[in-house]
N, C-alpha and C positions, 0 to 999 in steps of 0.2 A: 928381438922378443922371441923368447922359443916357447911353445903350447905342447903340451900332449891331447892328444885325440882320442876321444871312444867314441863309438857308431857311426852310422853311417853317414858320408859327407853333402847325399842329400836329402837326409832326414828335414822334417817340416820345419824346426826349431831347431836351435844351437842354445845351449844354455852356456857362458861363457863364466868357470869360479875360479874364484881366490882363493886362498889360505888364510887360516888362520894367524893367528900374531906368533904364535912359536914351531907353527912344523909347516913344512915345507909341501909343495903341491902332488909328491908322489908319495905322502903317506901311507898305508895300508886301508885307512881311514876315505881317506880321499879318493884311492883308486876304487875300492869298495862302492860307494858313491857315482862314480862316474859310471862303472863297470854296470850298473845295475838301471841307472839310466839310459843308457846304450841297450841293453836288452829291452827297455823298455819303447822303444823306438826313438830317443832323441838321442843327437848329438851333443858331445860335451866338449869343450877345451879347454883345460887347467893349466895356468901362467901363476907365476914369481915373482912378487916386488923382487927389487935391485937388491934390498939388503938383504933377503932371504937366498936369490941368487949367489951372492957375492959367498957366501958361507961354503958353497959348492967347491972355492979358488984358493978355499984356506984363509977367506979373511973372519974378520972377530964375529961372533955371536953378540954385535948389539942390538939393541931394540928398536921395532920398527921406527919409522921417524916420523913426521908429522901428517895428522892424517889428511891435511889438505895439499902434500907432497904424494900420499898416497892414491889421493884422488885422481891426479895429474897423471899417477904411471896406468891407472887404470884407462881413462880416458886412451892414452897411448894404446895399450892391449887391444882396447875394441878396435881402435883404427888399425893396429897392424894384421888383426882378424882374419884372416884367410875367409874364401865364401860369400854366398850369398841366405837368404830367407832370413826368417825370421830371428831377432836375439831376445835371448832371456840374460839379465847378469846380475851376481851373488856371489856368492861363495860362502865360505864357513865362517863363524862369528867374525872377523875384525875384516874379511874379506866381503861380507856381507853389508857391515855398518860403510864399511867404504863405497859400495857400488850404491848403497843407498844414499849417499850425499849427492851423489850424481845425477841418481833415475829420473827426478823429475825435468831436470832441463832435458835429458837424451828422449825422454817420453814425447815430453812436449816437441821436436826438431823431429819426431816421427823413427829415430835410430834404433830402440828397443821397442819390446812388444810388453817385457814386467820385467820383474826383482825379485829372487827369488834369494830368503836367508839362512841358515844351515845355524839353527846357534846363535841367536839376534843376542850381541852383549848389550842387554838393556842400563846395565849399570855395571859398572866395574864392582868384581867379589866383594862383599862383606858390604861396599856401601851402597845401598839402595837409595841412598838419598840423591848421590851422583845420577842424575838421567839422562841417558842418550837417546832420548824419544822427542825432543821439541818438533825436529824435522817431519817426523812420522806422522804429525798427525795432521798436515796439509798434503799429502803426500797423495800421488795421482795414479800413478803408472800400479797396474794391476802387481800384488805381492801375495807372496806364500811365505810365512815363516816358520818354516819347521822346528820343533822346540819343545823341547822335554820338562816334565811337570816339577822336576827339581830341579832345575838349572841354578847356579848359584848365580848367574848373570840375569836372571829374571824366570822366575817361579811362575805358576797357572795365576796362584793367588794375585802377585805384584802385580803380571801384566793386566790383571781383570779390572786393575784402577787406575791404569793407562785411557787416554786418550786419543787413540789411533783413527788416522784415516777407514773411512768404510773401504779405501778401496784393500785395506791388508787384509788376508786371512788368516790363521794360526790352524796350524794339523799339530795337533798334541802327541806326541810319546808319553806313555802313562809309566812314570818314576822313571824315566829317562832324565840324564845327567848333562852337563853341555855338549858331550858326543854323542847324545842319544840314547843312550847305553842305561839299561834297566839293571835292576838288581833281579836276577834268577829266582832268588830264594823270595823273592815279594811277590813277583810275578807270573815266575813260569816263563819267563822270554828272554831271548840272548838280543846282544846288538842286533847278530844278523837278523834277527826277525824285523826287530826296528826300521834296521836299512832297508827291509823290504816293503816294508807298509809305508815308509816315507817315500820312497821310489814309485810306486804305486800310486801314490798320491800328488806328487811334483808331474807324474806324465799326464794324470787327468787334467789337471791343472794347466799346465805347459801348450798339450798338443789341444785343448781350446781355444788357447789364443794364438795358437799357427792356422 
């Protein structure tokens, strides 16, 4: 299992993310991300499912595989973890829905500290009817999920008829997209602004519960 690392190794919290369903863990996107929470005092470590990897070797661009396969490589991740203190783990929408299948057993066994989601796909595009929320709303282990007012994965409106765990909280991006990402001409604000008030708000959040 290979990680990259931002900040310092013995920051309070390690936040531990995944990738999304189609770009891989050193996006610009991703490093962005990490890069910003590391200035913010936490440590990050960003890992590859196998088929995301395997793309690196010249094999095919298939689609992730089952998400209770991917449960399994994550589970692997944390155990091959370098360190000690506290963990937070998440990652970016499909990386996020993943570590959330897990959080409540690793909560409950004392192994993380929260969940944290970058792009919660509450529903797969266009059908809202599809819900990837049953889980969520016994859900235990302290969560942040950060999430843009226009997400096509789930809107402010959608989630506000959700029935989530009190233990979740939601930091909104105003006309932010499923990367976050505002329209300029609406708002006056670029991604990077975003990244930073989401950053800003993942480390209040975070070095609480370190």
């Amino acid at each position: 299992m290979e990680f990259l690392f931002d900040g310092d190794p013995a920051a309070r919290a390690t936040i531990l993310l995944a990738h999304g369903a189609g770009a891989a863990m050193d996006t610009p996107w991703m490093a962005a991300v990490a890069g910003k929470l590391a200035e913010r005092g936490l440590r990050v470590a960003r890992f590859e499912f196998a088929y995301m990897a395997g793309r690196r070797s010249g094999g095919s661009k298939r689609p992730p595989p089952k998400v209770t396969l991917l449960a399994e490589e994550y589970r692997a991740a944390i155990a091959a973890l370098p360190g000690d203190g506290r963990l937070i783990i998440g990652g970016k929408s499909m990386g996020g829905r993943v570590a959330s299948l897990i959080a409540d057993e690793l909560f409950a066994e004392g192994r993380i500290a929260g969940l944290l989601c970058l792009g919660y796909p509450f529903h797969p595009t266009g059908k809202p009817e599809t819900l990837r929320t049953e889980h969520l709303a016994a859900l235990r282990p302290p969560t942040l999920i950060c999430q843009g007012t226009r997400d096509p994965f789930g809107t402010r409106e959608e989630v506000a008829g959700y029935g989530l765990s009190r233990a979740i909280a939601l930091h909104w991006l105003e006309d932010g997209d499923h990367d976050l990402k505002p329209r300029k001409r609406e708002t006056g604000l670029t991604l990077d602004d975003h990244l930073s008030s989401t950053a800003d708000a993942i480390a209040r959040w975070a070095l609480d519960l370190a």
